[in-house]
VEXDREN-2710 file (C-alpha; in Angstrom, 1 decimal):
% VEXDREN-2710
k/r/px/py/pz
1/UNK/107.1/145.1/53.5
2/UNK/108.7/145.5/56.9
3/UNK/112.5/143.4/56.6
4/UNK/112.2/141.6/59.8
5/UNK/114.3/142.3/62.8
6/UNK/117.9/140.5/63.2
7/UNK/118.9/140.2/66.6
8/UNK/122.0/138.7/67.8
9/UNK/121.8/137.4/71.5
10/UNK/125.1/137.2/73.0
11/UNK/125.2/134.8/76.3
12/UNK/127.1/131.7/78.3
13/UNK/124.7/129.5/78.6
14/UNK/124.8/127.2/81.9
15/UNK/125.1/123.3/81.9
16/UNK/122.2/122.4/83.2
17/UNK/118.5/122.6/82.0
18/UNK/116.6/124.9/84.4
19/UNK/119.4/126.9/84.6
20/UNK/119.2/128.4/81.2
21/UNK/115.7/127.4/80.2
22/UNK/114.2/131.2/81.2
23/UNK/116.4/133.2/79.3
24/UNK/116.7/130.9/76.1
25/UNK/112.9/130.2/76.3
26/UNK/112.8/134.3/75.2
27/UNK/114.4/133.7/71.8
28/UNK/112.2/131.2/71.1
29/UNK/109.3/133.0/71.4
30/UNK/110.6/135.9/69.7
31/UNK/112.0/133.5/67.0
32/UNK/108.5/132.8/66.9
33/UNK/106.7/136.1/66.8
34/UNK/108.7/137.2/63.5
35/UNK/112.2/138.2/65.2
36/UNK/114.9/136.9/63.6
37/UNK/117.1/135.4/66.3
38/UNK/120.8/134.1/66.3
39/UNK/122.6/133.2/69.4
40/UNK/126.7/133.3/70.2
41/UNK/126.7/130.7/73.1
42/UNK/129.3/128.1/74.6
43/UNK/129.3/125.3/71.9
44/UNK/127.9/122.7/74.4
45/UNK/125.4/124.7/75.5
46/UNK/122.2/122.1/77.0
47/UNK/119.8/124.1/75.0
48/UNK/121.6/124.6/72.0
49/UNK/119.3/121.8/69.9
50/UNK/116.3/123.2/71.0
51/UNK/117.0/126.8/69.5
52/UNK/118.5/125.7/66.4
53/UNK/114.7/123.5/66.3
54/UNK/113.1/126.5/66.6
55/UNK/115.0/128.0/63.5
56/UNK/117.1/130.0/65.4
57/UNK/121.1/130.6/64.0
58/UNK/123.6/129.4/66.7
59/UNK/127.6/130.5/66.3
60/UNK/130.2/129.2/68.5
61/UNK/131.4/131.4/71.5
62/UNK/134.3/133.0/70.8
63/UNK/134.0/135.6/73.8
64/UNK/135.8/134.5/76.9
65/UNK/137.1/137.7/78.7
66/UNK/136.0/141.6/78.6
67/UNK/139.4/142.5/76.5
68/UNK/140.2/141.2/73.6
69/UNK/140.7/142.7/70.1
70/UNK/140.5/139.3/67.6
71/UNK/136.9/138.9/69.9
72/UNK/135.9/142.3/68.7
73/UNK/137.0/142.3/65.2
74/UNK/135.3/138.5/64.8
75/UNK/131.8/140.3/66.2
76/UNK/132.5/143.1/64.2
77/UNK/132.5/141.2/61.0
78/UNK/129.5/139.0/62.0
79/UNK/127.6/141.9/62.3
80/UNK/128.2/143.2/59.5
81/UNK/127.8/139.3/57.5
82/UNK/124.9/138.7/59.5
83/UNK/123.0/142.0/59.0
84/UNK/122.5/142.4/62.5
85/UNK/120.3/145.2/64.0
86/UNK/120.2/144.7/67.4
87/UNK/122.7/143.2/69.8
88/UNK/121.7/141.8/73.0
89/UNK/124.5/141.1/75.5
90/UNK/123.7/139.4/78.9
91/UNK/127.6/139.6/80.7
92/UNK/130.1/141.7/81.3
93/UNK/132.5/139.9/78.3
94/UNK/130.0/140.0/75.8
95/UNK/128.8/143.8/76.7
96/UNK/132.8/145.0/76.2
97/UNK/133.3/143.1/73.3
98/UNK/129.7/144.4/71.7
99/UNK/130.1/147.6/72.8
100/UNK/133.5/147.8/71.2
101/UNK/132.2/146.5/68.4
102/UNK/129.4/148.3/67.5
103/UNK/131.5/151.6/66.8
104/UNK/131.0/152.6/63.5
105/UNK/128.1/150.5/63.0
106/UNK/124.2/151.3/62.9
107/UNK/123.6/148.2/65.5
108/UNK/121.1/149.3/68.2
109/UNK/123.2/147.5/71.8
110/UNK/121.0/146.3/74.7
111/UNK/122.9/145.0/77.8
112/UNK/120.6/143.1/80.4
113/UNK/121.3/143.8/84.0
114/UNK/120.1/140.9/86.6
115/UNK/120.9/142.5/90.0
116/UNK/121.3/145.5/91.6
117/UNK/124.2/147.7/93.5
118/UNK/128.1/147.4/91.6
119/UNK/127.4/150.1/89.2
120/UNK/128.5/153.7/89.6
121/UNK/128.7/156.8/87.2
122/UNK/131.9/157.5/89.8
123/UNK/133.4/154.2/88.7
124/UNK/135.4/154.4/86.0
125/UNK/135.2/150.7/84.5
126/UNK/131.2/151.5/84.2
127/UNK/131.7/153.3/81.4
128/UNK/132.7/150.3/80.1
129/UNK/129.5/148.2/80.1
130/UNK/125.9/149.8/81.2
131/UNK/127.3/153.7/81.5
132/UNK/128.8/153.3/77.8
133/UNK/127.1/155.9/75.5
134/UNK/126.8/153.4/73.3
135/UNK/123.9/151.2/75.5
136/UNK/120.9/152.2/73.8
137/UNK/118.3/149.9/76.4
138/UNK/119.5/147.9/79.7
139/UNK/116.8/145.3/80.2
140/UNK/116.1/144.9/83.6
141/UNK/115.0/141.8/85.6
142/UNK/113.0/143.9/88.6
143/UNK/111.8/147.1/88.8
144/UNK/113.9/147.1/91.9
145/UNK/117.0/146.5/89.5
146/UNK/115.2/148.9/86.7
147/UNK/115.0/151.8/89.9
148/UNK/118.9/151.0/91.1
149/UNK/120.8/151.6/88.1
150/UNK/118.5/154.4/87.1
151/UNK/120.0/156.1/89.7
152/UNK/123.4/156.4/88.1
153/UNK/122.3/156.1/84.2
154/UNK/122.6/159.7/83.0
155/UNK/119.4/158.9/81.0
156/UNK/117.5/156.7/83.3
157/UNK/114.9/156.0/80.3
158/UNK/117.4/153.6/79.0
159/UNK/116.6/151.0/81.9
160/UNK/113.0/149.3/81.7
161/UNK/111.7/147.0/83.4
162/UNK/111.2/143.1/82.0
163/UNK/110.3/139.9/83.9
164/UNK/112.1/137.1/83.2
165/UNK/109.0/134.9/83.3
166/UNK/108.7/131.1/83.5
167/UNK/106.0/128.5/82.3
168/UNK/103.9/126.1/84.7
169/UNK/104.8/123.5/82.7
170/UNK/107.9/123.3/83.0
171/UNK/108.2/122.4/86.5
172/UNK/107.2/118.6/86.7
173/UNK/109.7/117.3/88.7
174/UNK/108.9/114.1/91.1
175/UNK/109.6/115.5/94.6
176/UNK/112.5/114.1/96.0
177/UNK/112.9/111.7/99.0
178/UNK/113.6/113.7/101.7
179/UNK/114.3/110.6/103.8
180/UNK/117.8/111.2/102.1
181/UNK/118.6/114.1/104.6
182/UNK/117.6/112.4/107.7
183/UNK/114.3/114.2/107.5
184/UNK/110.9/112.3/108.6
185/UNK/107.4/112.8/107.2
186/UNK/106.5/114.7/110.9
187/UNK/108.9/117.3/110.1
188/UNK/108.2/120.9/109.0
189/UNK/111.3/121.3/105.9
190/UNK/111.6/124.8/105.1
191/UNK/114.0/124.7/101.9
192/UNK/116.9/127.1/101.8
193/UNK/118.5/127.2/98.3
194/UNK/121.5/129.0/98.4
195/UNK/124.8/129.4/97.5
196/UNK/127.5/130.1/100.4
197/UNK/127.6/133.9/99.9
198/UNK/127.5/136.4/102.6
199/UNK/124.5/138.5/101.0
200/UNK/123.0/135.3/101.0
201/UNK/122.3/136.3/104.5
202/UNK/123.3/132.3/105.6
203/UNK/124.0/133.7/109.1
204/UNK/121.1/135.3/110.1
205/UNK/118.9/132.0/108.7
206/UNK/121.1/130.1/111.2
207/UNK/120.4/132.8/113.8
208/UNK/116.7/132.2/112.9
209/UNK/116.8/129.4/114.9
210/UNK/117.4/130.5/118.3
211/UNK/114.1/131.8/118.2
212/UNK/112.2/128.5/117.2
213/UNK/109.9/126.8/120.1
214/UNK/111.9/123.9/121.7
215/UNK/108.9/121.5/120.7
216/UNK/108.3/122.4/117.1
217/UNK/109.5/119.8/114.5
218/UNK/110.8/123.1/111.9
219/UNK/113.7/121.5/110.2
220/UNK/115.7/123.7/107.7
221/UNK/117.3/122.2/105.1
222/UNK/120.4/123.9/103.2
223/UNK/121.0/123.3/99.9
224/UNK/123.7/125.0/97.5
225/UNK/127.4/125.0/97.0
226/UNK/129.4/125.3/100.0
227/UNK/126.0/124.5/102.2
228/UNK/127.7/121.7/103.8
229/UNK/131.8/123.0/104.6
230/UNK/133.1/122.7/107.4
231/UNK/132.4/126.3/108.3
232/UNK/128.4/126.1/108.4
233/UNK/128.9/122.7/109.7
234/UNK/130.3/124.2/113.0
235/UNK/127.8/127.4/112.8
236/UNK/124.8/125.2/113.0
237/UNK/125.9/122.5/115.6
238/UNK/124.7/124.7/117.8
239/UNK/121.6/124.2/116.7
240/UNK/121.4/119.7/117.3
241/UNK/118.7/118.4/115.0
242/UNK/117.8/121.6/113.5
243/UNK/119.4/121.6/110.1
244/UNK/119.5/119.3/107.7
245/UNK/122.8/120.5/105.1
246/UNK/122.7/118.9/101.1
247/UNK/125.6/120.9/99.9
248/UNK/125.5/121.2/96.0
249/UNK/122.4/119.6/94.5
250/UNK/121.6/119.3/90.8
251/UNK/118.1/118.3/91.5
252/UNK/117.9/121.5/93.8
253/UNK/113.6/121.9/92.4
254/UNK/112.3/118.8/93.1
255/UNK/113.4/119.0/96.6
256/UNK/112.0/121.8/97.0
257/UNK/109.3/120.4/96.0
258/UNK/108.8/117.9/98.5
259/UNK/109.5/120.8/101.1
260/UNK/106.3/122.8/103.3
261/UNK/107.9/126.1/102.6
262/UNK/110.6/127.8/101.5
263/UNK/113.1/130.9/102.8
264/UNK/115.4/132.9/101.3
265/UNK/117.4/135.2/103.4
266/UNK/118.7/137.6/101.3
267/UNK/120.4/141.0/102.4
268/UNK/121.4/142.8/99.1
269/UNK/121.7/142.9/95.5
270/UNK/118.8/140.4/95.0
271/UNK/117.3/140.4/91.1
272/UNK/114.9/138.1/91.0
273/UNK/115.7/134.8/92.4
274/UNK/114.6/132.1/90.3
275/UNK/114.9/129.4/93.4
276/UNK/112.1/131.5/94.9
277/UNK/109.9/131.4/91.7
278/UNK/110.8/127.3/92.1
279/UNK/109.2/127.3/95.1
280/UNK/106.4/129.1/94.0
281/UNK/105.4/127.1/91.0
282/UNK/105.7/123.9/93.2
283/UNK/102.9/125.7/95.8
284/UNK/105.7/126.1/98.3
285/UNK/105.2/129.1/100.3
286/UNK/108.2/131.3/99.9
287/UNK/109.6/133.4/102.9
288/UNK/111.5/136.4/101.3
289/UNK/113.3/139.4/102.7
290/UNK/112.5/142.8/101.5
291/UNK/115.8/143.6/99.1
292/UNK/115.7/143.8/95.1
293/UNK/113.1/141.8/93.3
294/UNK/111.8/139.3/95.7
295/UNK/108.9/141.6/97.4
296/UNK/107.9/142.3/93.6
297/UNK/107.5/138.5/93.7
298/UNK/105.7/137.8/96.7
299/UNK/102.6/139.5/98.0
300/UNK/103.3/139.9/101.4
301/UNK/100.7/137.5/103.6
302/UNK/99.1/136.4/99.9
303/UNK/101.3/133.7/98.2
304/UNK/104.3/134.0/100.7
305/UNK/105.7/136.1/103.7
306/UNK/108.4/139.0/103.6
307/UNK/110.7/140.2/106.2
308/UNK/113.1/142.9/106.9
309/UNK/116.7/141.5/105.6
310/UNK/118.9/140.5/108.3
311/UNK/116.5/139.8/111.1
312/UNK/116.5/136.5/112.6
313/UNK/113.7/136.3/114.9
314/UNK/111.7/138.0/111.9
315/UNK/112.5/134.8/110.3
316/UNK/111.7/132.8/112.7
317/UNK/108.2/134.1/113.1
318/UNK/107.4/133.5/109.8
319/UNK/108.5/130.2/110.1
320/UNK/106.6/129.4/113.1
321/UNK/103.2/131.2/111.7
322/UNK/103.3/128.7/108.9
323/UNK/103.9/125.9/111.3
324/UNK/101.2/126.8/113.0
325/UNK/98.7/127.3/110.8
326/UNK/98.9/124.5/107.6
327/UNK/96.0/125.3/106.2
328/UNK/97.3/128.8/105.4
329/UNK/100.2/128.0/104.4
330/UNK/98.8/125.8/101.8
331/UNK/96.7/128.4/100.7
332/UNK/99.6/130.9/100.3
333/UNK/101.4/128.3/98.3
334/UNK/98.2/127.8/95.9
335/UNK/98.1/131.9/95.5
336/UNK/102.1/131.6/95.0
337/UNK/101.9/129.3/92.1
338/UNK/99.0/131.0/90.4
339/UNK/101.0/134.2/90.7
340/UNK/104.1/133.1/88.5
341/UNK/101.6/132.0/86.1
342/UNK/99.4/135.4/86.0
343/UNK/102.6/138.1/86.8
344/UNK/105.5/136.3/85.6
345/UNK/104.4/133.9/82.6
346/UNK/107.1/134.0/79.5
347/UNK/104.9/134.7/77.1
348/UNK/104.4/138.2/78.7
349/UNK/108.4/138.6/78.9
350/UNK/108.3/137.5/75.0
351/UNK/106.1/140.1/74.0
352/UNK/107.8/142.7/75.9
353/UNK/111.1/142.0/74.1
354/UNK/109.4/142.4/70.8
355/UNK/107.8/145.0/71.6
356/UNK/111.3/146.8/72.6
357/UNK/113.0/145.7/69.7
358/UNK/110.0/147.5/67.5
359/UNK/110.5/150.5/69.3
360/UNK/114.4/150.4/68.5
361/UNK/113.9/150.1/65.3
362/UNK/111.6/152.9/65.2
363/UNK/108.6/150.1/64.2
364/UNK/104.9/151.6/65.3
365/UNK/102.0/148.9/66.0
366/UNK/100.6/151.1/63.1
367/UNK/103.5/149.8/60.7
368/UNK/102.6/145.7/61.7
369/UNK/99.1/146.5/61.4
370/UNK/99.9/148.0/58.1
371/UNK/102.1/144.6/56.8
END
């Protein structure tokens, strides 16, 4: 009889719902396929009674920052209490304190990598997290990510490539009001969710609209934290009555939702961005640009439209071609919601999981059929 598998997933989980509902919505279905799962999360983690429902062992946090000794010697010893097999560390503090940890130990160590660029084997502090030794699998979120830090693993096998997929279901969210913008049901919304980050590529979407038609009612509407400062406030004056700015919004889906497309304007280190897969399971076609995971996301002209990063007008003429032809862009919306469902479902990103932690443990499909 096979002992089952003991994994401990090490993670901070976010305070809001969707935020963390991909990655805990793993554990659960491993929980369910015969891993044994236990979690070291913040304490008031949103989704904390759902895994412990599932059967799943929760601990307390106690890993705030990349150094520190009692943090290791604490994981050491749960470890060793728990029986653990497998560790699986999703940030920088919990891959230095696991790392650290498993010396001496038989514990495989996965690390999980979400974007690419910032790693180096000519950095130093790499060593430290994904170049450690010690990493036995990095867990990728794109094959673009899988193919970036390949380049500087000295064993490149050690990164694979894993979805984080999402469910249909769980995107039921009323469409908001738009009315609450100062938009109008004649208006074309294209949604831009986004933090106020450089490689968000904020500029060149402003820049996009230079290159709108006078007469064309394309409003873009900004939505993330720092969205409406001062600063983009004076960028896109120039711009009267073409932006619409909600700063911070918790309810960032469901107005996408209520939006006719979508655009995220990208210039580096994209993984893959979960507000585009929002606006694909809503039926929103998604304008991407071509950096990290997003063109693995969207078929180009099928469910969504992909442009060269840091090109305004290219933006713009994807904007305007789904202006002009609705029907279309319905239809690309229709393929881009089917798509998450048939490339990037989580029962697929479950089974790979458990499949890699079989393979750790040196577990053949011959051994389970064996059982």
């Amino acid at each position: 009889m096979i002992r089952k598998i003991k994994v401990l997933c090490i993670s901070n989980h976010g305070d809001t719902w969707n935020s963390v509902r991909p990655e805990a919505e793993i554990f659960v279905g491993c929980q369910r396929a015969g891993i044994a799962v236990e979690m070291l999360i913040d304490g008031d983690s949103v989704y904390r009674s759902r895994l412990e429902e599932h059967g799943i062992v929760v601990h307390d946090s106690f890993i705030h920052k990349k150094f520190d000794r009692h943090a290791v010697r604490r994981l050491g010893q749960l470890i060793d209490d728990r029986e653990i097999d497998i560790l699986h560390m999703f940030n920088n503090p919990a891959i230095v304190t696991g790392l650290r940890a498993a010396r001496g130990r038989r514990v495989k160590c996965v690390t999980y990598r979400g974007q690419t660029g910032n790693i180096s084997r000519f950095d130093p502090t790499c060593y430290f997290t994904h170049l450690h030794p010690r990493v036995d699998r990095i867990t990728c979120v794109s094959d673009s990510v899988r193919a970036d830090l390949a380049r500087q693993l000295w064993s490149p096998e050690k990164a694979v490539c894993i979805y984080k997929g999402h469910d249909l279901s769980w995107y039921q969210d009323e469409p908001a009001d738009l009315a609450q913008f100062g938009l109008t049901d004649d208006d074309f919304v294209i949604g831009a969710v986004a933090n106020l980050r450089p490689r968000k590529g904020l500029k060149f979407l402003i820049g996009a609209a230079q290159y709108l038609p006078p007469n064309a009612p394309i409003k873009i509407l900004l939505v993330g934290g720092g969205t409406d400062s001062d600063a983009v406030r004076e960028a896109v004056a120039h711009y009267p009555d073409r932006f619409a700015l909600a700063g911070f919004r918790r309810d960032a889906p469901a107005i996408i939702a209520s939006c006719q497309a979508s655009v995220l304007a990208a210039t580096k280190r994209e993984g893959l961005p979960k507000t585009v897969v929002e606006s694909m399971a809503y039926a929103v076609t998604p304008i991407v640009t071509r950096t990290g995971g997003s063109p693995e996301l969207v078929e180009d002209g099928i469910s969504g439209l992909v442009v060269p990063p840091s090109d305004s007008r290219a933006i713009a003429e994807a904007m305007i071609r789904l202006w002009r032809d609705p029907q279309t862009n319905r239809a690309m919306g229709q393929r881009a919601r089917r798509r998450i469902d048939s490339h990037f479902n989580t029962a697929d990103t479950v089974a790979a999981h458990v499949a890699l932690y079989r393979e750790l443990m040196g577990i053949t499909p011959q051994d389970m059929a064996a059982q």
